[in-house]
C-alpha positions as CSV (number, residue, x, y, z in Angstrom):
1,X,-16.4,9.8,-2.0
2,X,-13.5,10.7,-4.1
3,X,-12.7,11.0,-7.8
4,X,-10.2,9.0,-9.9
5,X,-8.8,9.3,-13.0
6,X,-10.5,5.7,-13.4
7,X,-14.3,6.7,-11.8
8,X,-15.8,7.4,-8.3
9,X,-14.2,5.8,-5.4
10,X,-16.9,5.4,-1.8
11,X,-14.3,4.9,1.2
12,X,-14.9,4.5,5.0
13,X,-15.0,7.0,7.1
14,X,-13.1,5.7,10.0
15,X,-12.9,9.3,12.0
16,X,-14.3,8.4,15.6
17,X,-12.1,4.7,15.6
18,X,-8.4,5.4,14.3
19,X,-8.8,9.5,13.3
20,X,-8.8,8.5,9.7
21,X,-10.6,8.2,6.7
22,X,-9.5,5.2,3.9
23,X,-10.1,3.8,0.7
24,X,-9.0,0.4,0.2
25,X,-8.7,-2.1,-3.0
26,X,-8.8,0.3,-5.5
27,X,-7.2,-0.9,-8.9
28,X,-3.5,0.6,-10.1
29,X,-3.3,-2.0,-12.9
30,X,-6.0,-4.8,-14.8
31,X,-5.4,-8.0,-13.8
32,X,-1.7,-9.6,-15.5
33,X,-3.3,-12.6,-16.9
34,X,-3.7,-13.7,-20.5
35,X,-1.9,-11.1,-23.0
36,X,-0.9,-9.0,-19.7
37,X,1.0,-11.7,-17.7
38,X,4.7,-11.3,-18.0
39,X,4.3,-8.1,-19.0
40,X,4.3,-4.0,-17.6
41,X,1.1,-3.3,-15.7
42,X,-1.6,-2.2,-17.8
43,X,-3.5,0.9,-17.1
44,X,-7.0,0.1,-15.1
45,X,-9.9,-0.4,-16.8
46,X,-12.4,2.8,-16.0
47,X,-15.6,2.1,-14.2
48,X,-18.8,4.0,-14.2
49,X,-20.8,2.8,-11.1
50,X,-19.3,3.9,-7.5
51,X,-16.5,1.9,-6.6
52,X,-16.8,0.3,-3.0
53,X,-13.1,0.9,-1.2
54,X,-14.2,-0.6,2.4
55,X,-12.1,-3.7,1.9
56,X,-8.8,-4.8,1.1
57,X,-8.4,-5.9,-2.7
58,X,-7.1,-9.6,-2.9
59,X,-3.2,-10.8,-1.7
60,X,-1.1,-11.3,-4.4
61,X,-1.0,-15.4,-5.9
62,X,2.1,-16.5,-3.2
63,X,2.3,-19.9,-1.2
64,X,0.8,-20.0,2.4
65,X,3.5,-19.1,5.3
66,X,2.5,-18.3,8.4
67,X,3.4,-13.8,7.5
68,X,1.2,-14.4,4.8
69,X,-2.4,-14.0,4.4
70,X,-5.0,-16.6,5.7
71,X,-7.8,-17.7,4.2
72,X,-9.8,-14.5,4.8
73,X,-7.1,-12.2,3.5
74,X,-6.4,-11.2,6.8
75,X,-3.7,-12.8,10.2
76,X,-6.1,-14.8,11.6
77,X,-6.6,-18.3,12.7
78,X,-6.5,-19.9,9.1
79,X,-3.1,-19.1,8.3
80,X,-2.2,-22.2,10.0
81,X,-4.1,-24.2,7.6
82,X,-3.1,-22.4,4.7
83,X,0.7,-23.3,5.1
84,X,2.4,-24.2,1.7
85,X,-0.8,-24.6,0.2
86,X,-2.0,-21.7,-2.7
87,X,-3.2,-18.3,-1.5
88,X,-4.4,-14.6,-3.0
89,X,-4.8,-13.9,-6.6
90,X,-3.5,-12.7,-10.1
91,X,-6.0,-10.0,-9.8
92,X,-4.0,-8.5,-6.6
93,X,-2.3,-5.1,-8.1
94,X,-4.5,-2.5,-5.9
95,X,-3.5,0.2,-3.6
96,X,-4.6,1.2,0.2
97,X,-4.8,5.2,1.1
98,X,-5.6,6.6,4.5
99,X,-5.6,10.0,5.7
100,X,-6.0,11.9,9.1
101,X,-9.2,12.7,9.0
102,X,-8.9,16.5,11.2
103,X,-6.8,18.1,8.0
104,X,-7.8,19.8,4.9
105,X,-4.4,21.0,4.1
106,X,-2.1,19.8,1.3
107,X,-0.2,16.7,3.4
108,X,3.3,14.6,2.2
109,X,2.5,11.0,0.5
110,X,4.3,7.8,2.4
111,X,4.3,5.0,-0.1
112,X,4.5,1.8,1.7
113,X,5.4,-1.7,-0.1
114,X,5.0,-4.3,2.0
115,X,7.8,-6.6,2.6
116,X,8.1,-10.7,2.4
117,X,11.4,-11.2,-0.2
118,X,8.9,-11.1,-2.8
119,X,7.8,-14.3,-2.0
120,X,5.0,-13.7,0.0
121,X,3.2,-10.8,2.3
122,X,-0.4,-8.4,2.0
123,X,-1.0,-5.2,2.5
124,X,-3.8,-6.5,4.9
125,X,-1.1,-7.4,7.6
126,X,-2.0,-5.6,10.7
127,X,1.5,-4.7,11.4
128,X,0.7,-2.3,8.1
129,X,-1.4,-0.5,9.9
130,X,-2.1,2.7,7.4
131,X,-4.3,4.3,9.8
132,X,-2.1,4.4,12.5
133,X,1.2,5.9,10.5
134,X,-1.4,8.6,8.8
135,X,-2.7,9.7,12.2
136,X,0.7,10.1,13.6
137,X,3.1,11.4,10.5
138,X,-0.1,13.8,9.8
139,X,0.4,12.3,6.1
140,X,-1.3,10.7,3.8
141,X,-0.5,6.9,3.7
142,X,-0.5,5.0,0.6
143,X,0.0,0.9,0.5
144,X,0.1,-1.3,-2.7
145,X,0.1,-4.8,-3.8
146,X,2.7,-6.3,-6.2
147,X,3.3,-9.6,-7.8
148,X,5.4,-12.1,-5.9
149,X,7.4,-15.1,-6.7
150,X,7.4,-16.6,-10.1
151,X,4.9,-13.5,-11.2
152,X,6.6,-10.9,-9.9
């Protein structure tokens, strides 16, 4: 469990499968909707339960392609039925951390946006692997979401 300047954050510890530990779909901004669409992201809104970060957050609103997410928010066998069809969500601006989970030292931040010519991509892709990149640049990797297409 970690603390954010937002509340309590629960991640997974993923030591004995990839040598890490992450927290995933954690909020960086409120949803840009209403008022907030076409607008700076907004601060988070605090939370005072424990905040599950086992999961990725949503993929940003974007049409289907087959590098995009598929119905599960994930590469799998649904992307071909998603194609040019509406995927993800507004509420898609959340960020992915991992860290090796053998150090207790002070480690350099990677920030990693995910490509797609901001038309379309997730930070679920499996070719971002966080876990793998923190494991072997001994650093403390760090994925987010943006706004893509028309919202972006």
């Amino acid at each position: 469990m970690r603390s954010t300047a937002q509340g309590m954050v629960l991640g997974v510890d993923d030591s004995a499968r990839s040598g890490t530990w992450c927290w995933k779909g954690i909020p960086f901004a409120r949803p840009p909707v209403g008022e907030l669409r076409w607008r700076a992201p907004a601060a988070p809104e605090p939370w005072t339960d424990i905040r599950d970060a086992g999961r990725f957050g949503q993929p940003c609103a974007q049409n289907g392609r087959l590098f995009g997410p598929g119905a599960n928010n994930t590469f799998d066998a649904t992307i071909g039925s998603t194609l040019n069809t509406a995927v993800g969500s507004e509420d898609c601006l959340t960020l992915n951390i991992w860290r090796p989970a053998t150090v207790d030292t002070k480690l350099p931040v990677l920030l990693f946006i995910h490509g797609g010519s901001n038309i379309s991509g997730y930070t679920a892709d499996p070719l971002y692997d966080g876990a793998k990149l923190a494991r072997t640049a001994n650093a403390v990797v760090i994925t987010a979401s943006y706004r893509l297409g028309i919202l972006g």
